[in-house]
N, C-alpha and C positions, 0 to 999 in steps of 0.2 A: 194398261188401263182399258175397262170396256167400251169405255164411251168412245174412243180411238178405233174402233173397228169398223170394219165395213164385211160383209158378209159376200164369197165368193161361190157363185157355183157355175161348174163346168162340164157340159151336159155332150155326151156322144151317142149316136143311133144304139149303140149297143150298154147305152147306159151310162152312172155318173163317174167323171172321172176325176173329180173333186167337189168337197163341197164341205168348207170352213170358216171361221174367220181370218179373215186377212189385215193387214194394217196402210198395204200398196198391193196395183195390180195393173202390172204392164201389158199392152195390147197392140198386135200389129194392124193397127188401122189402115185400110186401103187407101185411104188419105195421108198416111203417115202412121207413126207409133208414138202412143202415148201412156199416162199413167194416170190411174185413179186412186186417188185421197177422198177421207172421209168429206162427204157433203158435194160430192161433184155435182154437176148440174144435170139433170136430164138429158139421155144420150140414146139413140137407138144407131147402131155402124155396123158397116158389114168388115169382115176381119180377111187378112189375105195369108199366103204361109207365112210360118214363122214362129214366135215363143212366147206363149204368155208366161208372165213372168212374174211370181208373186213372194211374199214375203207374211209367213202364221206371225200371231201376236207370240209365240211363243217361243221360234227357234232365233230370230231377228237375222236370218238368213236366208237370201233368194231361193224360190226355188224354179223351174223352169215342166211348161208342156209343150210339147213340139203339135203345133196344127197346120193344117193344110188348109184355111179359110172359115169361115161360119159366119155367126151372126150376134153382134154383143147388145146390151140393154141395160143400162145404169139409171136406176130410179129410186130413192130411198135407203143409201146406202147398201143397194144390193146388187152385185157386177153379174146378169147370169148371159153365159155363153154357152152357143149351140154348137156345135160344131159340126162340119159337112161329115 
């Protein structure tokens, strides 16, 4: 369903290394890890190693990127991540 989506993109110095809709999207927060669903609240956090971990409208299977820290921003249905 579209209305179910949230829109993911995942940004590295040497360019995108994702960027689709998603339905979830796990994040290793320096505070902890957690997951965004559609309509999360306004978020800016910085990210530590580890997996973000997300899930297309399409396959309904996790998929997984390996980062070394960055910087995440959820506003509008839209999770984008920078990463170091």
């Amino acid at each position: 369903v579209m209305g179910e989506a949230i829109t993911l993109r995942v940004i590295s110095p040497s360019g995108i290394v994702f960027e689709g809709e998603v339905v979830k999207v796990g994040l290793p927060g320096t505070k902890g890890a957690f997951t965004v669903f559609r309509n999360h609240a306004s978020l800016i956090t910085t990210l530590e190693n580890g997996q973000i971990t997300y899930r297309t409208k399409d396959s309904g299977e996790d998929k997984t990127i390996e980062i070394s820290g960055g910087l995440a921003t959820i506003e509008r249905n839209v999770v984008s991540v920078c990463l170091q």
